[in-house]
PQR file with spaces between the fields and no chain letter, atoms N, CA, C, O and H, PARSE charges and radii, in Angstrom:
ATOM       1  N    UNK     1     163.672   73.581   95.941 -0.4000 1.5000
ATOM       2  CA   UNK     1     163.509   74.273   94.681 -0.0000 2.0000
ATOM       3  C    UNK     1     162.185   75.041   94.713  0.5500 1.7000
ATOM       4  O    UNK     1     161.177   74.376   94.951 -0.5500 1.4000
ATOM       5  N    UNK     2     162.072   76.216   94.527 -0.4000 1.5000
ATOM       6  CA   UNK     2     161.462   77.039   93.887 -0.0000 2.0000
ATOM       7  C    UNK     2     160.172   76.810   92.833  0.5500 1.7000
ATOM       8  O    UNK     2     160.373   76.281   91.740 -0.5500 1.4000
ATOM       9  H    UNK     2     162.891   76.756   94.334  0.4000 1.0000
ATOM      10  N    UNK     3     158.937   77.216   93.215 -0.4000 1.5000
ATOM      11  CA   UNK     3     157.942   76.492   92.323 -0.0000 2.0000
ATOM      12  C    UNK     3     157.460   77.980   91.496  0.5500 1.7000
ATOM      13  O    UNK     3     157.189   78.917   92.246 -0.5500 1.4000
ATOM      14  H    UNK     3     158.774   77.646   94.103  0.4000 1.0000
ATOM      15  N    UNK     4     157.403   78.102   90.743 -0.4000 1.5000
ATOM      16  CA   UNK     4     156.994   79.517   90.239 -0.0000 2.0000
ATOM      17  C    UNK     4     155.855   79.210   88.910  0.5500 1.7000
ATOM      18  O    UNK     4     155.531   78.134   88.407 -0.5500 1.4000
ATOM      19  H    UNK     4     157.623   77.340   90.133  0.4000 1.0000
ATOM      20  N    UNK     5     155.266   81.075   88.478 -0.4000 1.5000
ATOM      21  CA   UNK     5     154.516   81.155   87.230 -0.0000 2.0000
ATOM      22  C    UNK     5     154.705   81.862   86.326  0.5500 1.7000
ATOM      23  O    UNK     5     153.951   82.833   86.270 -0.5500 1.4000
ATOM      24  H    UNK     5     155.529   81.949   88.886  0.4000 1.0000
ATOM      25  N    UNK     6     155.300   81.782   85.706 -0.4000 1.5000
ATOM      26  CA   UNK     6     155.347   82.404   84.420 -0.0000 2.0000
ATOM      27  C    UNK     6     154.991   83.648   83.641  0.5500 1.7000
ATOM      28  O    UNK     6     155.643   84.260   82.795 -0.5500 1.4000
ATOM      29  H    UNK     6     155.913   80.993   85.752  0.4000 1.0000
ATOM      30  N    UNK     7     153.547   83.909   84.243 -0.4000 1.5000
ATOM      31  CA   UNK     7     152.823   85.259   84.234 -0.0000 2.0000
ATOM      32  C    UNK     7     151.815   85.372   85.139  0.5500 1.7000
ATOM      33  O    UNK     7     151.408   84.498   85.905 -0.5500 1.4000
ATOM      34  H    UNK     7     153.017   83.412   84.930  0.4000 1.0000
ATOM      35  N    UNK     8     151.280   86.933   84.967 -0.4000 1.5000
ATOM      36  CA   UNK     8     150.648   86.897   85.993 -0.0000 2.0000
ATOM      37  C    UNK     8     148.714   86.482   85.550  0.5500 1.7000
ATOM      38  O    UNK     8     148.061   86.505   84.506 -0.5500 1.4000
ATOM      39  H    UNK     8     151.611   87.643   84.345  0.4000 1.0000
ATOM      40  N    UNK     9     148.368   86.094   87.195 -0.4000 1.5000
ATOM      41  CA   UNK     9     147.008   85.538   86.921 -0.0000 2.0000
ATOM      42  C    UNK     9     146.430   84.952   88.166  0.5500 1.7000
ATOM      43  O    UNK     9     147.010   85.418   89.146 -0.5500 1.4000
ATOM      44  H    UNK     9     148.898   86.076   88.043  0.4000 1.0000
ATOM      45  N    UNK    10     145.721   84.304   88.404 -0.4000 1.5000
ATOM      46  CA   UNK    10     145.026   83.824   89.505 -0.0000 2.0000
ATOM      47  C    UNK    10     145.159   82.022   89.613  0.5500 1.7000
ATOM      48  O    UNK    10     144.829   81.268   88.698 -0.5500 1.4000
ATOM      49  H    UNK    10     145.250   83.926   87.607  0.4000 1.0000
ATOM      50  N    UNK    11     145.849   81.478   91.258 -0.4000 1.5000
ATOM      51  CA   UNK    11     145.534   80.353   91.475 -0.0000 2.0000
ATOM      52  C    UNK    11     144.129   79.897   91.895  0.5500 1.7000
ATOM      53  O    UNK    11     143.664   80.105   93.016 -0.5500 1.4000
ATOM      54  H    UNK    11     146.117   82.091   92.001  0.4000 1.0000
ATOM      55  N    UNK    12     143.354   79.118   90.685 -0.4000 1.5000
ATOM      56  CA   UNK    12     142.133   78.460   90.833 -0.0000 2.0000
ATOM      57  C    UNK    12     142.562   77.155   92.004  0.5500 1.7000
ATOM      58  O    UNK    12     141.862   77.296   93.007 -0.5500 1.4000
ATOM      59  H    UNK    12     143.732   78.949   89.775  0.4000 1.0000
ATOM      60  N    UNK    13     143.373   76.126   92.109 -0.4000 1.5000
ATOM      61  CA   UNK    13     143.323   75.410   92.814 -0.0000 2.0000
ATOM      62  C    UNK    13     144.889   75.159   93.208  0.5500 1.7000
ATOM      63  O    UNK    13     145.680   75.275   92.272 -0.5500 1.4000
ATOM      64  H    UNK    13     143.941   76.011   91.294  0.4000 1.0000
ATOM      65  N    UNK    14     145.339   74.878   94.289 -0.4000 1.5000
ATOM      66  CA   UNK    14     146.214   73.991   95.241 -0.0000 2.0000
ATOM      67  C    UNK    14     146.180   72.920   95.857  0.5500 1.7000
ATOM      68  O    UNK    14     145.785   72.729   97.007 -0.5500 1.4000
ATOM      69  H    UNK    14     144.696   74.783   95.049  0.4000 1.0000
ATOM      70  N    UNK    15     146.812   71.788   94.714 -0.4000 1.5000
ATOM      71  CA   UNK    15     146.587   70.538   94.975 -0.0000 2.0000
ATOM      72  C    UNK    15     147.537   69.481   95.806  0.5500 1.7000
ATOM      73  O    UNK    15     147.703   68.262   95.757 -0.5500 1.4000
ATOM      74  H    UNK    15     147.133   71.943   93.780  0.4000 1.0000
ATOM      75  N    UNK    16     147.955   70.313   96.416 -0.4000 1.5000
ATOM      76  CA   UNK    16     149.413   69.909   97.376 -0.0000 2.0000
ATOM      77  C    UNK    16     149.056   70.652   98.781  0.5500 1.7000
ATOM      78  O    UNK    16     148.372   71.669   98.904 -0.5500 1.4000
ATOM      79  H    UNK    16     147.821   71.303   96.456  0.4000 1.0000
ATOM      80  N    UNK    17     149.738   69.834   99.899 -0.4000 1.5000
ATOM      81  CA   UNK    17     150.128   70.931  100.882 -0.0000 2.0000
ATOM      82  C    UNK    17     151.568   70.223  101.358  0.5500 1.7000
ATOM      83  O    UNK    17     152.157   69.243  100.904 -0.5500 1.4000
ATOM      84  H    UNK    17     150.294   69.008   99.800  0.4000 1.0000
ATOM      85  N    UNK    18     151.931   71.245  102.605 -0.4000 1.5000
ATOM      86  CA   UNK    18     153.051   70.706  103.266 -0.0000 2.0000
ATOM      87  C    UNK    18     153.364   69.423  103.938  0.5500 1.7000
ATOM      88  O    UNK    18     152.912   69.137  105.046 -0.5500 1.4000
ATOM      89  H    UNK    18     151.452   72.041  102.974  0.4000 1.0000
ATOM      90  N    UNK    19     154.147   68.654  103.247 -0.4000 1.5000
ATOM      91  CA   UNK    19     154.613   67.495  103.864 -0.0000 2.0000
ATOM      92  C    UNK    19     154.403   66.628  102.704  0.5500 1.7000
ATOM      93  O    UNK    19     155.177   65.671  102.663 -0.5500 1.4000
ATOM      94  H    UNK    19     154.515   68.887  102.346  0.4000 1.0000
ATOM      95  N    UNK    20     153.431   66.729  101.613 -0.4000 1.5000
ATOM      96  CA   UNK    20     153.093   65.684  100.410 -0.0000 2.0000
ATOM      97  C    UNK    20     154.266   65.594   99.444  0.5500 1.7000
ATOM      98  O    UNK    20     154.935   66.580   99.134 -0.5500 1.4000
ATOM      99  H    UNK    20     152.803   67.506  101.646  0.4000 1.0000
ATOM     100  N    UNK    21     154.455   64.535   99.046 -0.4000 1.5000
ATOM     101  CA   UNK    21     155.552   64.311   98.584 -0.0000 2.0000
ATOM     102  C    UNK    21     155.135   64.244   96.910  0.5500 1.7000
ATOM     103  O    UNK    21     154.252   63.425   96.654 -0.5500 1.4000
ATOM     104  H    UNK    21     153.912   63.734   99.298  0.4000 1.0000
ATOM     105  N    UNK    22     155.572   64.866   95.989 -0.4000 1.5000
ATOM     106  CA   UNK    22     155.653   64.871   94.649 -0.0000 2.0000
ATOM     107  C    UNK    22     156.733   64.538   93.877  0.5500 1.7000
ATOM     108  O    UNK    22     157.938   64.596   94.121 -0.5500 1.4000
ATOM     109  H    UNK    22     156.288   65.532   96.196  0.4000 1.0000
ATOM     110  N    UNK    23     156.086   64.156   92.844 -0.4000 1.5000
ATOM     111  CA   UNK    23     157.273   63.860   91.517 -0.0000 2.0000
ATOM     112  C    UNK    23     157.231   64.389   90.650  0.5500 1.7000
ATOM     113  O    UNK    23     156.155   64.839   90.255 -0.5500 1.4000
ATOM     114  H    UNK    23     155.107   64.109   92.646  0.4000 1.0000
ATOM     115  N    UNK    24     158.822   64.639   89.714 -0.4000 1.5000
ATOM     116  CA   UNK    24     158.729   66.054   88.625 -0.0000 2.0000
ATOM     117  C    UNK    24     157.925   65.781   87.735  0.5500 1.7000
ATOM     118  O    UNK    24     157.794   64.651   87.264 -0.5500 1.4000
ATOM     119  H    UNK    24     159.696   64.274   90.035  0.4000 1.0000
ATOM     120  N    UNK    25     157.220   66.881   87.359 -0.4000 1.5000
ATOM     121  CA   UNK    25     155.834   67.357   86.462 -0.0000 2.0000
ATOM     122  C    UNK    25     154.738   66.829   86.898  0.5500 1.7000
ATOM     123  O    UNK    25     153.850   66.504   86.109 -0.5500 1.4000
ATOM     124  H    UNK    25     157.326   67.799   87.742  0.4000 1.0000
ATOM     125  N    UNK    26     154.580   66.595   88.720 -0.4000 1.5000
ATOM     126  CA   UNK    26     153.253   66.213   88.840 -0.0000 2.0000
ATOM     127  C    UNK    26     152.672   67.711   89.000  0.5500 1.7000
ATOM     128  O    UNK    26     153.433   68.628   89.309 -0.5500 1.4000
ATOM     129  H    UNK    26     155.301   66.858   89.361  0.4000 1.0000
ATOM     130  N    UNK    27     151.288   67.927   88.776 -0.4000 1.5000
ATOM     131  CA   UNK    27     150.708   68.944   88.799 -0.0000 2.0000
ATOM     132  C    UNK    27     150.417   69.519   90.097  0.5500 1.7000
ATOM     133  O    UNK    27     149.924   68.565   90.698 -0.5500 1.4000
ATOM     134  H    UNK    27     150.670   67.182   88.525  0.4000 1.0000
ATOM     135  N    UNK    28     150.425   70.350   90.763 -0.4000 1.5000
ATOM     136  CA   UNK    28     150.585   71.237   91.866 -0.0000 2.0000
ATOM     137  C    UNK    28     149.777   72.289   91.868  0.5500 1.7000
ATOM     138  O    UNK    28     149.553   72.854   92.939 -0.5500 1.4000
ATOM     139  H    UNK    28     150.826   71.125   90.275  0.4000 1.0000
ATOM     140  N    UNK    29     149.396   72.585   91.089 -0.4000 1.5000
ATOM     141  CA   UNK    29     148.169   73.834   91.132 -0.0000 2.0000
ATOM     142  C    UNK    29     147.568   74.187   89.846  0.5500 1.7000
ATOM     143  O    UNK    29     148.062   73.689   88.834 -0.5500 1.4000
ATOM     144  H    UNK    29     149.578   72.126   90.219  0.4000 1.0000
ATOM     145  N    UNK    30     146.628   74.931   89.754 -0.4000 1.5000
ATOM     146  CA   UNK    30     146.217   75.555   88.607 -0.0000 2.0000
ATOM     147  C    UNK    30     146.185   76.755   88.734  0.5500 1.7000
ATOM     148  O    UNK    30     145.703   77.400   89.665 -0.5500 1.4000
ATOM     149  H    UNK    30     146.227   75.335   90.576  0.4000 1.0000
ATOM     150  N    UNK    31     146.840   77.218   87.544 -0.4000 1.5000
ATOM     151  CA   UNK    31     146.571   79.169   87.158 -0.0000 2.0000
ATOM     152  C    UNK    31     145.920   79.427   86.393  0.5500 1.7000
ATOM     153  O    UNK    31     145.742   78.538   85.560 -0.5500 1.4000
ATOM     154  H    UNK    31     147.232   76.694   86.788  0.4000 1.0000
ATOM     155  N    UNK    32     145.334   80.461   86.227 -0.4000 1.5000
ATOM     156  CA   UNK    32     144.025   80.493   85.556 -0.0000 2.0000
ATOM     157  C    UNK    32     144.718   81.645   84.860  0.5500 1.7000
ATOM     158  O    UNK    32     144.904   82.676   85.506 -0.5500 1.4000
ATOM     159  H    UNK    32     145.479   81.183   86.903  0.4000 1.0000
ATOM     160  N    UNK    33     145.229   81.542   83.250 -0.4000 1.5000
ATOM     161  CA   UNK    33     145.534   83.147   82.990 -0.0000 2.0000
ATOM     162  C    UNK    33     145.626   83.736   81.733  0.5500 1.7000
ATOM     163  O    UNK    33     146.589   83.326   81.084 -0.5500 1.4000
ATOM     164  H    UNK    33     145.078   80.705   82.725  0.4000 1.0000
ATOM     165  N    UNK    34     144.892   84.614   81.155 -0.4000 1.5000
ATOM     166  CA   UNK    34     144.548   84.970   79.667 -0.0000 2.0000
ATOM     167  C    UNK    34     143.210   84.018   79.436  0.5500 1.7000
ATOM     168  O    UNK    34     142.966   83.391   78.405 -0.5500 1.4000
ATOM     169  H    UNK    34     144.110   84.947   81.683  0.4000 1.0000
ATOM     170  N    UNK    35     142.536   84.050   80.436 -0.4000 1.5000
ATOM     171  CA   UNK    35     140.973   82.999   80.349 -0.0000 2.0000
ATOM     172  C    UNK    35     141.355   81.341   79.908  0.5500 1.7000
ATOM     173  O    UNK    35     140.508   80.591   79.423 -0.5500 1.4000
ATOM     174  H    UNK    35     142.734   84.559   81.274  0.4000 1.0000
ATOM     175  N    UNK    36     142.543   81.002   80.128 -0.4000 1.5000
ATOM     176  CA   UNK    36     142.356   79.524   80.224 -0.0000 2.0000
ATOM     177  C    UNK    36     143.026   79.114   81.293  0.5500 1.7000
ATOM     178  O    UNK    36     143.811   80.014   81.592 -0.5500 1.4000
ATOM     179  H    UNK    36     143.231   81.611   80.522  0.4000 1.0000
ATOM     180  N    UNK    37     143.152   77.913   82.271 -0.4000 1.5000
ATOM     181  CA   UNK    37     143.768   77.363   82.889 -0.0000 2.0000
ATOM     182  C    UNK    37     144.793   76.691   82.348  0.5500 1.7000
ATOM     183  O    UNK    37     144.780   76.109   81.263 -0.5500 1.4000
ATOM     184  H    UNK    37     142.514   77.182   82.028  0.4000 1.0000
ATOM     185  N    UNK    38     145.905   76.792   83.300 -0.4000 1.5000
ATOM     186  CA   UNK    38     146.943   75.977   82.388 -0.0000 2.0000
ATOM     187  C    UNK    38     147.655   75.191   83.983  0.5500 1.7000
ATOM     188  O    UNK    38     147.550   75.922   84.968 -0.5500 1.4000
ATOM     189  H    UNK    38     145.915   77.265   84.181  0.4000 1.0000
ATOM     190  N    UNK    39     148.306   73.853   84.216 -0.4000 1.5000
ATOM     191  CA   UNK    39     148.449   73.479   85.276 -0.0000 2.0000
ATOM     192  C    UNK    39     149.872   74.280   85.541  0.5500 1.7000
ATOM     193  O    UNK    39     150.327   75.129   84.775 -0.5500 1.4000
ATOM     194  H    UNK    39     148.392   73.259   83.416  0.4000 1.0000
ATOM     195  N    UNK    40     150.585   73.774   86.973 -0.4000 1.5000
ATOM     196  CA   UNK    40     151.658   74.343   87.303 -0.0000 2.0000
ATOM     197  C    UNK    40     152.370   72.890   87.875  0.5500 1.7000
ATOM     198  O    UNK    40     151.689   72.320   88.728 -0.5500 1.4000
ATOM     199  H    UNK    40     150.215   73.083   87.595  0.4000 1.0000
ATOM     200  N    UNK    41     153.479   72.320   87.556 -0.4000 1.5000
ATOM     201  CA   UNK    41     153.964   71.738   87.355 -0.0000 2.0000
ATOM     202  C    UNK    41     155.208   71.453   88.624  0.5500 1.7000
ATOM     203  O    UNK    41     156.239   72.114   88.504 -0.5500 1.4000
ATOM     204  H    UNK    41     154.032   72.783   86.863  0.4000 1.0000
ATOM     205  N    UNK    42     155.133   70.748   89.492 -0.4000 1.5000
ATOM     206  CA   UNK    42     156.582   70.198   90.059 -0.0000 2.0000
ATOM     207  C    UNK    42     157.564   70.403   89.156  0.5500 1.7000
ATOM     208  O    UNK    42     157.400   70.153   87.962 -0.5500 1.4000
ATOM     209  H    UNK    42     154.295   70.211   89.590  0.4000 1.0000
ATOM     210  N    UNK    43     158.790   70.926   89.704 -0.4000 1.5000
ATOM     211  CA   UNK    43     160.675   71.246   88.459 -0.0000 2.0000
ATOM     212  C    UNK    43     160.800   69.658   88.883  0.5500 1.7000
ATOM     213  O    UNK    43     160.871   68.732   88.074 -0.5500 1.4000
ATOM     214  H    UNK    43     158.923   71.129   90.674  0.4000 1.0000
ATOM     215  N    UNK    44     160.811   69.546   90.169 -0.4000 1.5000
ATOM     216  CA   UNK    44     161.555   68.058   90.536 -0.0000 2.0000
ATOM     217  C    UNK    44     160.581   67.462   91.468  0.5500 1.7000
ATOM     218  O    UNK    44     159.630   68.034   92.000 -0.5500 1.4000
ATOM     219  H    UNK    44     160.754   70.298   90.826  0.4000 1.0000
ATOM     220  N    UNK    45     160.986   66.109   91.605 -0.4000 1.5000
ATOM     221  CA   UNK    45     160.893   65.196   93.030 -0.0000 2.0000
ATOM     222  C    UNK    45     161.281   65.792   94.264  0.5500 1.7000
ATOM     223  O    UNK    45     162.284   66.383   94.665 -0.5500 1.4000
ATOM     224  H    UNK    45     161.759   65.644   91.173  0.4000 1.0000
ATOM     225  N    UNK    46     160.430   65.535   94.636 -0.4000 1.5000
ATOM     226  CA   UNK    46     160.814   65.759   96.541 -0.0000 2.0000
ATOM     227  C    UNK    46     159.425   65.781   97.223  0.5500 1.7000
ATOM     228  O    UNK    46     158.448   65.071   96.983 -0.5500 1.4000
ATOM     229  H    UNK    46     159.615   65.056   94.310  0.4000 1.0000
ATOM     230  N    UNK    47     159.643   67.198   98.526 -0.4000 1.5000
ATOM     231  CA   UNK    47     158.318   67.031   99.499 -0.0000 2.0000
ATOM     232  C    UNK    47     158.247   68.242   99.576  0.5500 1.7000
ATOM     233  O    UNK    47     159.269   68.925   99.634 -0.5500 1.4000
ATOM     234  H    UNK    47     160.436   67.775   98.721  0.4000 1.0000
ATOM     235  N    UNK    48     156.728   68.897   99.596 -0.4000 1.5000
ATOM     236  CA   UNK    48     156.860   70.201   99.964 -0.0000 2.0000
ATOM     237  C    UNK    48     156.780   70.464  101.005  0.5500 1.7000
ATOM     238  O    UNK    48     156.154   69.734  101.773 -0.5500 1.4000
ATOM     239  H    UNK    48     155.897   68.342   99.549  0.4000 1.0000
ATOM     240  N    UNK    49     157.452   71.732  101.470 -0.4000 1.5000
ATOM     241  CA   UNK    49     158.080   72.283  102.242 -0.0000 2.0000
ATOM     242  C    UNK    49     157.513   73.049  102.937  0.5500 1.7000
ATOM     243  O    UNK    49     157.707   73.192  104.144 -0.5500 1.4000
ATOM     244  H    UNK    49     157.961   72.325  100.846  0.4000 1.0000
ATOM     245  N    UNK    50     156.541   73.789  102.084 -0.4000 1.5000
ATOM     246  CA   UNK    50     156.372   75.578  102.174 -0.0000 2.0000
ATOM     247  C    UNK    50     155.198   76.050  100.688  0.5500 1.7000
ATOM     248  O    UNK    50     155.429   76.198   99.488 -0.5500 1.4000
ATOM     249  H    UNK    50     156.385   73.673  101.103  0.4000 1.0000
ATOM     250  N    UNK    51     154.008   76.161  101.466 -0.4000 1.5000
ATOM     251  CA   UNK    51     152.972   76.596  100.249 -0.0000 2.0000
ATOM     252  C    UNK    51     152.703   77.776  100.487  0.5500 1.7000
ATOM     253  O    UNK    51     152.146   77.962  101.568 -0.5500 1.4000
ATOM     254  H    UNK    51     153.820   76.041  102.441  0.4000 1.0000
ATOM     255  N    UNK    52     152.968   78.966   99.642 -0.4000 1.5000
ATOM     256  CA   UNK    52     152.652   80.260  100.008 -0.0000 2.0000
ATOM     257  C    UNK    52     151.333   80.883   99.408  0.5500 1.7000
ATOM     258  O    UNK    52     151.043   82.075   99.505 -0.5500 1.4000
ATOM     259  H    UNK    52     153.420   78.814   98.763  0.4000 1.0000
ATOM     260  N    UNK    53     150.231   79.493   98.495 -0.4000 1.5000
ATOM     261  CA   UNK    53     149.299   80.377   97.868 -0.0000 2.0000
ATOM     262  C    UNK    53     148.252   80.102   98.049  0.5500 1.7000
ATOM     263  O    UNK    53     148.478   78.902   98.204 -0.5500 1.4000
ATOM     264  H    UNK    53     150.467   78.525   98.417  0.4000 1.0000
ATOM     265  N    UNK    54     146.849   80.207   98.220 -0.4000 1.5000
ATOM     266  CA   UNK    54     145.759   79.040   98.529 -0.0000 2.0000
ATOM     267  C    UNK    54     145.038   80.217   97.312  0.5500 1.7000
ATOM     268  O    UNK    54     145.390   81.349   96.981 -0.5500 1.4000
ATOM     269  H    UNK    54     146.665   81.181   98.094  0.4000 1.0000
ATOM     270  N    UNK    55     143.577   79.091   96.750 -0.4000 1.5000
ATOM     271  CA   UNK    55     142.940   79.567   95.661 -0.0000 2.0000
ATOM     272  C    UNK    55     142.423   80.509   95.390  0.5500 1.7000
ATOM     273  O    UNK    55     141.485   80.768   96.144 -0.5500 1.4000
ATOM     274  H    UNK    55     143.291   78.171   97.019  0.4000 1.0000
ATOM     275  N    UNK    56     142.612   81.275   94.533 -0.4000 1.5000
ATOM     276  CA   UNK    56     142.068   82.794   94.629 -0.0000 2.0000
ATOM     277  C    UNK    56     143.085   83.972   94.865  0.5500 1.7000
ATOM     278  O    UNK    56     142.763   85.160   94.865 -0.5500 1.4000
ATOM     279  H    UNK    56     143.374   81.064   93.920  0.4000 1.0000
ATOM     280  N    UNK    57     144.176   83.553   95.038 -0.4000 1.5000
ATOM     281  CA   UNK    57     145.446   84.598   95.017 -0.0000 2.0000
ATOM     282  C    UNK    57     145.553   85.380   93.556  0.5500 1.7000
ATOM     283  O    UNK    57     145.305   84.862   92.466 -0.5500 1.4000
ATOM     284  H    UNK    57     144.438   82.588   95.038  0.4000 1.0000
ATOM     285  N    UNK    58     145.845   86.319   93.715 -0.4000 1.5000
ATOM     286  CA   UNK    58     146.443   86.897   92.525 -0.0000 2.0000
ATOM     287  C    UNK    58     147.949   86.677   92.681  0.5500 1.7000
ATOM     288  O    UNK    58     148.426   86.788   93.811 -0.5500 1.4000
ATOM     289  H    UNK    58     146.046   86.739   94.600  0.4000 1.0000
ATOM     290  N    UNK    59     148.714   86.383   91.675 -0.4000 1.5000
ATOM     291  CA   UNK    59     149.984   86.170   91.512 -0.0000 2.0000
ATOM     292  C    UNK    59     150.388   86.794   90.107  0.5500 1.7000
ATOM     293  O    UNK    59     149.702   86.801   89.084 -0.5500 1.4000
ATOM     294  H    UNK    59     148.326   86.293   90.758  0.4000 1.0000
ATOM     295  N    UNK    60     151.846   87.391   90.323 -0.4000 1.5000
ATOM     296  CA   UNK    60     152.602   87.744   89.575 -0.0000 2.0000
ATOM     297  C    UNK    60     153.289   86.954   88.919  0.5500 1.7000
ATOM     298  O    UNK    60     152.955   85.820   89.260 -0.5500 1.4000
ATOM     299  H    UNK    60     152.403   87.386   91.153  0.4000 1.0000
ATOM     300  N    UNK    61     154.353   86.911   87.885 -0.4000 1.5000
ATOM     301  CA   UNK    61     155.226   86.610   87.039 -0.0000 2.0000
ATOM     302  C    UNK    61     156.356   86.434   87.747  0.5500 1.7000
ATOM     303  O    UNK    61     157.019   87.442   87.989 -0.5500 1.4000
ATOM     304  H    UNK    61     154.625   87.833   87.607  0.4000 1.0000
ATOM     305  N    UNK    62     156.840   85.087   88.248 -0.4000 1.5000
ATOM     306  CA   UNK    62     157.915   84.704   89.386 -0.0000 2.0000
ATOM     307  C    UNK    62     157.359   84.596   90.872  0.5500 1.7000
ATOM     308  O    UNK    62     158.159   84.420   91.791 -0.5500 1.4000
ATOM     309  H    UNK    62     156.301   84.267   88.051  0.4000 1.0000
ATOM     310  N    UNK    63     156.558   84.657   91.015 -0.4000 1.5000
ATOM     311  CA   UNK    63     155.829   84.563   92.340 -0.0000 2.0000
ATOM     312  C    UNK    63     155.983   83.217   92.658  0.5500 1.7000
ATOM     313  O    UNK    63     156.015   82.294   91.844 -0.5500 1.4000
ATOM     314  H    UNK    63     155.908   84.800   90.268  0.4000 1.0000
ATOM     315  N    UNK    64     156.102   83.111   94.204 -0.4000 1.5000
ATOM     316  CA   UNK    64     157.045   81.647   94.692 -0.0000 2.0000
ATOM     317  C    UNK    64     155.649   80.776   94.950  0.5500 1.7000
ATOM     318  O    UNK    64     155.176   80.937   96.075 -0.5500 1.4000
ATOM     319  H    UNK    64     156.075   83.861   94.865  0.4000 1.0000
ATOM     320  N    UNK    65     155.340   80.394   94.574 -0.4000 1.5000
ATOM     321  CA   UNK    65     153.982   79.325   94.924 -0.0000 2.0000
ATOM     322  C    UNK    65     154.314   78.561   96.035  0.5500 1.7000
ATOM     323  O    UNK    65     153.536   78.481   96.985 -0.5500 1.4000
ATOM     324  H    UNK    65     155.725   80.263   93.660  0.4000 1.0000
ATOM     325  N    UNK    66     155.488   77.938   96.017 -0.4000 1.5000
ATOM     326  CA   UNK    66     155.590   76.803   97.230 -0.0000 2.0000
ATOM     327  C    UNK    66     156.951   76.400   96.936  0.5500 1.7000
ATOM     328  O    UNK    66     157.397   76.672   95.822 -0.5500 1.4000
ATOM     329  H    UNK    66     156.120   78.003   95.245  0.4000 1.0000
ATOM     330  N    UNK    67     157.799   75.683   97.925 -0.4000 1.5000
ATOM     331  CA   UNK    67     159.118   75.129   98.034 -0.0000 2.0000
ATOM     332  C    UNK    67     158.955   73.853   98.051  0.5500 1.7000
ATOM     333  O    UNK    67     158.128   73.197   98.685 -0.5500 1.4000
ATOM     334  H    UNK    67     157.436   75.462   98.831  0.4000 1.0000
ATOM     335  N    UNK    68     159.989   73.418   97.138 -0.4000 1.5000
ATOM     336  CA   UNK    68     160.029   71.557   96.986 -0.0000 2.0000
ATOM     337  C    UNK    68     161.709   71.201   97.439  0.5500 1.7000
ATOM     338  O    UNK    68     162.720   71.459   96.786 -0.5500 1.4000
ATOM     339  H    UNK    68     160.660   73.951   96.623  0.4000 1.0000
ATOM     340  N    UNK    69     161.608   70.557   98.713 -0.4000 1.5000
ATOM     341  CA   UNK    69     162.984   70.022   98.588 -0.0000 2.0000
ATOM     342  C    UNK    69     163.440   68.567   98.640  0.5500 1.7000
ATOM     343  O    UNK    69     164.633   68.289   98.518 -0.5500 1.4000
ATOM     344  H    UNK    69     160.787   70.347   99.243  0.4000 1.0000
């Protein structure tokens, strides 16, 4: 599954990498956007897969942060 953001803004932190195993709504990163941070959230359980962002990215609105399967 697909980890995405909502709007666009900047990842302050990536608190996961590949192979760590999470559970749904553990926190996974922070976006920083409209001057507050707001976390980014695991959809589900599983392991990630695939992190496409490290801190300081600018990201768009649907931008794939990382794969959870």
């Amino acid at each position: 599954m697909n980890v995405t953001v909502p709007m666009v803004g900047k990842i302050v932190n990536v608190a996961v990498k590949n192979g760590d195993k999470v559970k749904e709504n553990d926190p996974v990163a922070t976006l920083e956007a409209m001057k507050m941070e707001m976390p980014v959230v695991a959809p589900t359980t599983g392991v990630v897969k695939q992190v496409n962002v490290k801190a300081g990215d600018e990201v768009t609105a649907d931008t794939i942060l990382m794969v959870i399967e």
